[in-house]
N, C-alpha and C positions, 0 to 999 in steps of 0.2 A: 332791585336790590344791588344795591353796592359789591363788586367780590374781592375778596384778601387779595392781596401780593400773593406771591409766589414766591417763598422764599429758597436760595440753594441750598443742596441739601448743607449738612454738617460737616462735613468734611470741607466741602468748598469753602465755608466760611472760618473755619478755622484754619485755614490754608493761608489767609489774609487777617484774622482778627489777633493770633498770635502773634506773628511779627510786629504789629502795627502797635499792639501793647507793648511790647519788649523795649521797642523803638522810646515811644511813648513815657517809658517809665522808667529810661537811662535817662530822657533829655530833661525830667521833671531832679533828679537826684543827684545828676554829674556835680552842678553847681555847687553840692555841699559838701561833696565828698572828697576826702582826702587824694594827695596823686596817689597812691598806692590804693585810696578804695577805688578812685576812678576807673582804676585799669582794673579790677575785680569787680569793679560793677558792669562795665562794659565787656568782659568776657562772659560776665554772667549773659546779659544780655543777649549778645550773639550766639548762646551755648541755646537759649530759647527760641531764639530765630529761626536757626537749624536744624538742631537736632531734634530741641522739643518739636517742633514744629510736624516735623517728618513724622515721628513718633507718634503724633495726637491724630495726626491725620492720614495714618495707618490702618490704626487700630479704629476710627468711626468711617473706612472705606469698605465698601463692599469686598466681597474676600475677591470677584474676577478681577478690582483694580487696584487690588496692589500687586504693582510693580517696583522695583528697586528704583529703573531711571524716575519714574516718577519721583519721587520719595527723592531721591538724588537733586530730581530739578526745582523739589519745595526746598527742600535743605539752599540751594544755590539763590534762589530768590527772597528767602529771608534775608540772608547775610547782603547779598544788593539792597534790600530795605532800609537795614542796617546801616550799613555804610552810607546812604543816602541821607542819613538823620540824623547820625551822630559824628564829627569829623575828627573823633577819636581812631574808631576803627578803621575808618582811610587809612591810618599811618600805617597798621600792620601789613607789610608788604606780604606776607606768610600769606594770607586771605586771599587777596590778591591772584597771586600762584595757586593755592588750590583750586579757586573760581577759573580760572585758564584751564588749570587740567582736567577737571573735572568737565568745563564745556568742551574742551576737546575730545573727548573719550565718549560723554554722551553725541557727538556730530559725529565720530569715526564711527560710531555703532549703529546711528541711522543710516550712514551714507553703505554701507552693507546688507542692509535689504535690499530684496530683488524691486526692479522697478517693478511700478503696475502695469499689465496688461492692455496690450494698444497704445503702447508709449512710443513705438516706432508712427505710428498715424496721428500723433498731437504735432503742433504750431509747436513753432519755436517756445513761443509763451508760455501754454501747457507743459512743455518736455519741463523746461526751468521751474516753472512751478509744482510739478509733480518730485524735481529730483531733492526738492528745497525740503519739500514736505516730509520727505525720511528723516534728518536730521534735526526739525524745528517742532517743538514741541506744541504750534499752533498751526493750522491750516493757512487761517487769514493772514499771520506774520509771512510763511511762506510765500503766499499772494500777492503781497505788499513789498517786499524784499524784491520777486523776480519780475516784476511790472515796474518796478524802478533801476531794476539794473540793465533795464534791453532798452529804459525809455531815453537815456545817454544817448547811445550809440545814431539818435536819430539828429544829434547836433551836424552830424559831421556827415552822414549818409546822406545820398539823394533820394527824396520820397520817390518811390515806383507807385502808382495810382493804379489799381483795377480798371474795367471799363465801365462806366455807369457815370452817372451825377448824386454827390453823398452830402445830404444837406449838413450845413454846418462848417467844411473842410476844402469843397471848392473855391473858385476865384467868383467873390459877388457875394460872399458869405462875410459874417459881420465880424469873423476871427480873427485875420489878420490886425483888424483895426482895433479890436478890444486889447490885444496883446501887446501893441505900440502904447496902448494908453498906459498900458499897467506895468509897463519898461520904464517909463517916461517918468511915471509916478516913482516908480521906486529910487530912479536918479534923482529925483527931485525931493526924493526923503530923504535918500542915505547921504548924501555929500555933504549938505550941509550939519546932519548931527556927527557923522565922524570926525569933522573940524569940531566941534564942540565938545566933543568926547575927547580927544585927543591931547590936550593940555592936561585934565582929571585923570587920561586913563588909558596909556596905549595899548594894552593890550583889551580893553573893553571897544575901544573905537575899531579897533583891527579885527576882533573878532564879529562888531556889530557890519562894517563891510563885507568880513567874508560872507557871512551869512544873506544880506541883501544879494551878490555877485552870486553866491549860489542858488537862489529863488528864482532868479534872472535865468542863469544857465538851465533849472528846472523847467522853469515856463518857456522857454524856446523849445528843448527837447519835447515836450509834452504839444506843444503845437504843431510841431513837424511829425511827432508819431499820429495824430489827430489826422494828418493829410496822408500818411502812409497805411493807419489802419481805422480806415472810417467805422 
């Protein structure tokens, strides 16, 4: 026999089914609407993003999870949704500034818990990922954030090698040469379309380089920590 999905509970899903409507049902209306309903549509709509949003998924949370920051950080992720889908509410710079303060104050108030236990015997990696995790409302963003922020510093470092032989990362392994290929590749994509972006669109051509030059700079850094942390 077949078994159901598993679905999250109600809270979780009205966490994302609220905005995503609000969103949904400014971009279906704007088009008719007068400028003065615009701007009263689309405050409506952020007023659902936020506040309702917080509010609905309050009151269908278990009573140990509600928390303010929580509640705080739904309210803050609507209005990102928001802004993401209707390029009306971009222009209010007011949003903007709240969204600043608000994530600052939610970061100042992680970054003051006590660290965890055994934080003086973690790696580098651990300490960073442990101190991310008080302020970031996800474990895994934390994770992702501090294994890309120490994976830089191995452009410019000389890799230190333990004693052993570490498949993959030594000299005879297939790394170095897969990493030439895929340099090589990316030269050979990006140059030629930045000159063809470039007449249409300079800042789309400037932006489509930066990001190929910064993949580049990723994949060297990530190969070099691959030799320093087999």
């Amino acid at each position: 026999m077949l078994s159901r999905p598993v679905l999250p509970p109600p809270h979780i899903r009205l966490s994302w089914l609220v905005p995503l409507l609000a969103a949904v049902t400014a971009l279906v209306l704007l088009p008719y609407a007068t400028p003065q309903g615009r701007t009263l549509l689309a405050g409506a709509a952020l007023f659902d993003a936020t506040l309702t949003t917080a509010l609905l998924v309050w009151a269908a949370s278990p009573r140990q999870e509600r928390h303010w920051p929580r509640a705080l950080l739904l309210g803050l992720r609507g209005g990102l949704v928001l802004a993401l889908c209707v390029p009306l509410v971009r222009d209010w710079w007011g949003l903007g500034v709240a969204v600043l303060v608000a994530g600052a104050a939610l970061g100042l108030r992680g970054l003051r818990r006590p660290l965890p236990e055994g934080f003086a015997e973690l790696d580098d990696v651990e300490r960073a990922e442990a101190s991310l995790a008080r302020a970031l409302p996800s474990p895994r963003m934390a994770r992702l954030l501090s294994y890309d922020a120490l994976l830089w510093p191995h452009l410019w470092r000389r890799p230190a090698l333990p004693e052993g032989q570490h498949f993959g990362t030594q000299r005879g392994s297939s790394v170095p040469g897969t990493v030439t290929l895929l340099l090589f590749y990316t030269a050979l994509e990006s140059l030629p379309v930045h000159f063809v972006l470039a007449p249409h669109s300079p800042t789309a051509a400037a932006l489509h380089l930066a990001a190929n030059a910064l993949g580049a700079g990723w994949l060297l850094a990530y190969t070099r920590a691959l030799a320093r942390r087999p």
